[in-house]
C-alpha positions as CSV (number, residue, x, y, z in Angstrom):
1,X,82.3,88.9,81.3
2,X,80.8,86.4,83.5
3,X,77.1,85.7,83.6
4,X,74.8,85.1,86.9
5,X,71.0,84.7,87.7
6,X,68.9,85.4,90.2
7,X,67.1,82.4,92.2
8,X,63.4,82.2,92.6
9,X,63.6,81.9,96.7
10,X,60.8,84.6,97.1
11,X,58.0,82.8,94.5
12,X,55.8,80.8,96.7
13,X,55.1,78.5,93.3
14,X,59.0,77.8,93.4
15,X,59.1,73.6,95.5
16,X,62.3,72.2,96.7
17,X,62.9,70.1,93.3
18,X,62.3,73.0,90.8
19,X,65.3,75.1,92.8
20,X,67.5,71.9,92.3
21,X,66.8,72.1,88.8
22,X,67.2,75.7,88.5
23,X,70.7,75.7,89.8
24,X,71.3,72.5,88.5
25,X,70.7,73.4,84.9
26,X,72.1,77.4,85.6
27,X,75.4,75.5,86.1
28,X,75.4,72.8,83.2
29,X,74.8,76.0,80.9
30,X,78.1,77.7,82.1
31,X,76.8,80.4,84.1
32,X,78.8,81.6,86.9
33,X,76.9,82.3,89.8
34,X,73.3,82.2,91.4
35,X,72.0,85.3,94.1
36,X,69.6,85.1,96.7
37,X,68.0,87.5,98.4
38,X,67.1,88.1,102.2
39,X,64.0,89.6,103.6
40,X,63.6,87.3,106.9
41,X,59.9,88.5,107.3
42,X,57.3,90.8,105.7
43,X,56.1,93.2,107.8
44,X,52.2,93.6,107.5
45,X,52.1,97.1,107.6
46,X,54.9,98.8,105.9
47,X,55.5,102.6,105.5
48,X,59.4,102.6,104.3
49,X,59.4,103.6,100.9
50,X,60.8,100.8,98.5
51,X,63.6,101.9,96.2
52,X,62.7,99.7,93.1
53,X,59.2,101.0,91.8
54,X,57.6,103.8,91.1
55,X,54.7,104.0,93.5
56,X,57.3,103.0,96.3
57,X,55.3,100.1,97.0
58,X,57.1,96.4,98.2
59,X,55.5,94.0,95.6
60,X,56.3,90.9,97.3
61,X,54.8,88.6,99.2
62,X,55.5,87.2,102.3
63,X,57.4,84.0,101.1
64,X,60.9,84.3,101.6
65,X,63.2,81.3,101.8
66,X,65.7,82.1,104.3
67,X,69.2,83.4,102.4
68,X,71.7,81.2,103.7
69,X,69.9,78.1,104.2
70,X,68.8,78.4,100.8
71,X,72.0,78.5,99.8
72,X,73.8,75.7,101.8
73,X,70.9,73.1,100.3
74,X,71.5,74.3,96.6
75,X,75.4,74.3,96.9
76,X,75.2,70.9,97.9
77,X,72.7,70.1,94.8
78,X,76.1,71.7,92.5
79,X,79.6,71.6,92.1
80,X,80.7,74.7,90.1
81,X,78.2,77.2,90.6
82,X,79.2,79.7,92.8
83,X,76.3,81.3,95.7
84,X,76.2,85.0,96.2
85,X,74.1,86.2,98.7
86,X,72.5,89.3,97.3
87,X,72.0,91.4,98.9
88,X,72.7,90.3,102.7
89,X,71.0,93.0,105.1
90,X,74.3,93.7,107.0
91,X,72.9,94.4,110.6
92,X,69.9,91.6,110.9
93,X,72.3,88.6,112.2
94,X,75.2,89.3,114.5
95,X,78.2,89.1,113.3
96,X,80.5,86.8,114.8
97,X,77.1,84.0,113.8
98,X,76.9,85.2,110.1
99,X,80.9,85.0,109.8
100,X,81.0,81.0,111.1
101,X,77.8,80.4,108.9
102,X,79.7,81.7,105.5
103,X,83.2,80.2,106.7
104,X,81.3,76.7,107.3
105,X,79.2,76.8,103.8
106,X,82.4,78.2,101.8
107,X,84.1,75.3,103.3
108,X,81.5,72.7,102.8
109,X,81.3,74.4,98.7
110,X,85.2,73.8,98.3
111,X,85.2,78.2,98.1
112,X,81.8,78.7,96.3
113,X,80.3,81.8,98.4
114,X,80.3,85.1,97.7
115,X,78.7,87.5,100.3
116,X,77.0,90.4,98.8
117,X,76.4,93.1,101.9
118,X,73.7,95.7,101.9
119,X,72.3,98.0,104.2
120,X,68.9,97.8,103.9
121,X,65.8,99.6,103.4
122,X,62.8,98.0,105.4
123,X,62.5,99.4,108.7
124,X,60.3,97.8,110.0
125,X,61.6,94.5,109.5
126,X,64.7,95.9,111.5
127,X,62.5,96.4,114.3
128,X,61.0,93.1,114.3
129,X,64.2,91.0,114.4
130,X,65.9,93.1,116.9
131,X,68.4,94.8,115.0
132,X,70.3,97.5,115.4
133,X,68.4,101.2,114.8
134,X,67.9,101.7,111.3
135,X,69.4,104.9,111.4
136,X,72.8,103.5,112.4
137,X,72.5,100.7,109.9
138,X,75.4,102.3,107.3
139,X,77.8,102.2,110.5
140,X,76.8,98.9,111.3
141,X,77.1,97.9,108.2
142,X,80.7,99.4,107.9
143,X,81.7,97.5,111.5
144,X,80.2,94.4,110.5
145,X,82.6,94.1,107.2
146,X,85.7,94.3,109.7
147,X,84.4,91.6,112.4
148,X,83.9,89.6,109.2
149,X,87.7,90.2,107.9
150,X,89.2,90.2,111.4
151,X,87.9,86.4,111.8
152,X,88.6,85.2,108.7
153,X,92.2,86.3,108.1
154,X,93.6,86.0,111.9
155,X,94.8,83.2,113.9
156,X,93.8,85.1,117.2
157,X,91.2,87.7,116.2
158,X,90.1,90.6,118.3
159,X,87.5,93.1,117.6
160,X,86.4,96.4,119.8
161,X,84.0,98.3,117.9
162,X,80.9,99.8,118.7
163,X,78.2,96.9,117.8
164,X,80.4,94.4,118.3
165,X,83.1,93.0,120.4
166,X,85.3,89.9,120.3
167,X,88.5,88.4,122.2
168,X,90.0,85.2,123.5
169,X,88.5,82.7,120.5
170,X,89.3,80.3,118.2
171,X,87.8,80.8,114.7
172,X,87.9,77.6,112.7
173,X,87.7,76.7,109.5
174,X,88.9,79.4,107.8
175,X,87.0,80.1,104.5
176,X,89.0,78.3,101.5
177,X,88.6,81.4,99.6
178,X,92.1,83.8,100.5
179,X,92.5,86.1,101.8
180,X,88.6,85.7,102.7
181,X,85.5,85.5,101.3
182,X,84.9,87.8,98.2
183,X,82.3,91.0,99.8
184,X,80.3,92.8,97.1
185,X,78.5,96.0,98.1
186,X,75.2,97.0,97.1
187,X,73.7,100.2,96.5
188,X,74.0,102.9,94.6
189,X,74.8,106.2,96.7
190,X,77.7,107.5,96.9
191,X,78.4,106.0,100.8
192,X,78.1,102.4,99.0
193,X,81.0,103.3,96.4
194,X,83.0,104.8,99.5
195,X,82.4,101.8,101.4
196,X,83.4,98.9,98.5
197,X,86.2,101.2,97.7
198,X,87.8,100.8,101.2
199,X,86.1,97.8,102.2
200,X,84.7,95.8,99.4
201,X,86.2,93.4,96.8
202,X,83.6,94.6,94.4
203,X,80.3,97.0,93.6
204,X,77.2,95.2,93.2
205,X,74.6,97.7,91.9
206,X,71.2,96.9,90.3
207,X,69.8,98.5,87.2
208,X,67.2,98.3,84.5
209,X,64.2,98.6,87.2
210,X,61.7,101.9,86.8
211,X,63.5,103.9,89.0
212,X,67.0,103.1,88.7
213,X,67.9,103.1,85.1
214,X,71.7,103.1,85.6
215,X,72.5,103.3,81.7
216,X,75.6,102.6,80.5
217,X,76.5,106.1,80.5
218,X,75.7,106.6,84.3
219,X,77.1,103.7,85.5
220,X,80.7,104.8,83.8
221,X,80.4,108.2,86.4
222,X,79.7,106.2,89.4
223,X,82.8,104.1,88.2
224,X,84.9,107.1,87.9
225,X,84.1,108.1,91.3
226,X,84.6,104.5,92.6
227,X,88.3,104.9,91.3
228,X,88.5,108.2,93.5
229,X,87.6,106.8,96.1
230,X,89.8,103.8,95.8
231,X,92.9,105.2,95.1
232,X,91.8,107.9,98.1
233,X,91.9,104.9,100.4
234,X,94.9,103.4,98.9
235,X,94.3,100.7,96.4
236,X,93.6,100.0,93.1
237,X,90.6,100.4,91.4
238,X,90.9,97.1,89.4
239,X,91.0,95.6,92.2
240,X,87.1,95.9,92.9
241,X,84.9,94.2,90.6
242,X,82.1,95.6,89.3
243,X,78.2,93.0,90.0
244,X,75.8,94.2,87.9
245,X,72.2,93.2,88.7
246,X,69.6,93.9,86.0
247,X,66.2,92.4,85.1
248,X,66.0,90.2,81.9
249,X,62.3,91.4,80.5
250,X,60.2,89.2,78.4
251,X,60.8,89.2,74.7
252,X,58.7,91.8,74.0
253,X,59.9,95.1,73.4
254,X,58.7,97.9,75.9
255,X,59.1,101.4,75.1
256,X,59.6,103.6,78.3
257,X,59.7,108.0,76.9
258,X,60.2,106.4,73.3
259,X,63.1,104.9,74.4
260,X,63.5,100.6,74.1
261,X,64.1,99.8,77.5
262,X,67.2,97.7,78.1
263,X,67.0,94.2,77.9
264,X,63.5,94.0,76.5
265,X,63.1,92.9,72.8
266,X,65.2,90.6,70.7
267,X,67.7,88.5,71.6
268,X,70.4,90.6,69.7
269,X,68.6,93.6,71.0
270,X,69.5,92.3,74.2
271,X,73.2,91.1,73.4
272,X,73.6,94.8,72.6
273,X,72.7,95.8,75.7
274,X,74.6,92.9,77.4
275,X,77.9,94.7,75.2
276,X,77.1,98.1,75.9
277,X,77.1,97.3,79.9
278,X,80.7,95.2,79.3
279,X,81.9,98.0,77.5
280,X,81.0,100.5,80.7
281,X,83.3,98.4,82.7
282,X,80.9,95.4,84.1
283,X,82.4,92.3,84.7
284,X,79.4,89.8,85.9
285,X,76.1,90.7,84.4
286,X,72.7,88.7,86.6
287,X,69.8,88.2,84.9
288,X,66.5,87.6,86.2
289,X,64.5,85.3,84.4
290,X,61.8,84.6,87.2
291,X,58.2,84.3,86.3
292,X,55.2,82.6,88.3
293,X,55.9,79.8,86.5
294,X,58.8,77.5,87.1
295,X,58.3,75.7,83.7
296,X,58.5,79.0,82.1
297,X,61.4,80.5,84.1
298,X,63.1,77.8,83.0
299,X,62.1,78.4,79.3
300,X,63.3,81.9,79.7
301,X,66.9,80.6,81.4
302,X,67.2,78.2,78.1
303,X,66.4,81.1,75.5
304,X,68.9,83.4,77.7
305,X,71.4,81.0,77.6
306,X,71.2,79.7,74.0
307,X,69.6,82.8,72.4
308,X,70.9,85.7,73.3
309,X,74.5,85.3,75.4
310,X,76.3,83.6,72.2
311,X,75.0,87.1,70.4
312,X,77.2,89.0,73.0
């Protein structure tokens, strides 16, 4: 298993150096990958329901770094580390732009992007930017993916779809990863598993929040019906990997209908979980281990990496 954390863009406490350092110390301690998320504005007056807390409420602020750029300036601060946007709201940038943006950063990172793809749950942010309805945003989403392949992979590539068309270009560089750059899908419905089984190179789901609990258990289901739907479209289940977001709690132990929940506690509490979710068939487990605090994010990073993973 392979071990990822998620960068402090949205923390308006988080300054230019402490990121550096952050990704800088993420990559001398072995771990794989960083993700960044992508809200490009908060909307002041929001009625879409958020998925990840209870009251349905967006907790954030209205500091967000911008995904990519974020990632361009830290990939130049590393060498190893690899960048997955996560998750990239599929419709807000138009395709044929957000294709040349990865292919130039992936070849800038010698191959050290990964695009994670969602499609999104803030409507009113897809109203501000000009996107494409909200309601269509699954189909979008879906089109998008084969703009994305279609430039990366041919020499002469043309596109007729139904949000996008292309023809008559040339497309260079190329990304350095083959065939293309690796696509994650978030979400958790069943529409997300049907779209990285025919379309993804892995499932990118996030657990351990109030309202998605995605035990072990659960998750083993959803993989099962992944595999249908893989081998429905023709390919191999093993060929998608399986991204699993979680949050890492503080070392307290919280108790949620007398039950520890996962990843709070000890660190070999912890590891447990951490080889409970392997077990289930995960392959890169990210951690968040932001606080307020970057001094104490990056105490929480250290006691991750030196406390609990050699437990696992």
């Amino acid at each position: 298993m392979e071990y990822g954390l998620h960068l402090p863009v949205s923390d308006p406490g988080a300054k230019p150096e402490q990121l550096i350092r952050f990704a800088q110390r993420a990559e001398e301690l072995g771990f794989f990958c960083v993700t960044v998320p992508d809200h490009i504005v908060i909307p002041r007056n929001i009625s879409s329901p958020y998925p990840y807390t209870l009251d349905k409420r967006y907790p954030g602020a209205g500091h967000h770094l911008e995904q990519m750029t974020a990632m361009a300036f830290l990939a130049g601060a590393t060498e190893r580390l690899r960048f997955v946007a996560s998750v990239m709201i599929a419709p807000y940038r138009h395709p044929v732009v957000v294709a040349k943006m990865l292919s130039t950063l992936d070849f800038l990172s010698h191959g050290r992007v990964i695009l994670g793809l969602g499609v999104g749950w803030l409507k009113e942010e897809f109203q501000i930017v000009g996107a494409p309805r909200f309601e269509d945003r699954g189909r979008v989403t879906d089109e998008y993916i084969r703009a994305f392949k279609e430039l990366w992979t041919k020499e002469n590539p043309v596109f007729e779809g139904t949000y996008c068309n292309f023809s008559e270009l040339t497309f260079l560089p190329k990304p350095v990863q083959k065939p293309h750059i690796p696509i994650w899908i978030g979400g958790h419905s069943n529409h997300a598993l049907r779209r990285a089984a025919e379309l993804g190179d892995g499932w990118h789901p996030i657990g351990g929040v109030p309202t998605i609990a995605l035990e072990p258990e659960e998750l083993e289901r959803k993989l099962a019906t992944l595999a249908e739907y893989a081998r429905a479209a023709g390919r191999s289940p093993k060929e998608i990997r399986v991204a699993f977001k979680a949050s890492l709690y503080d070392r307290g132990t919280e108790i949620r209908a007398g039950k520890r929940r996962r990843f709070t506690g000890k660190a070999a509490e912890i590891a447990a979980d951490v080889r409970d979710y392997r077990k289930a068939g995960v392959d890169c487990l990210i951690l968040d281990v932001r606080t307020p605090d970057p001094a104490q994010t990056l105490e929480r990073l250290e006691w991750l990496a030196q406390e609990v993973l050699p437990k696992v």
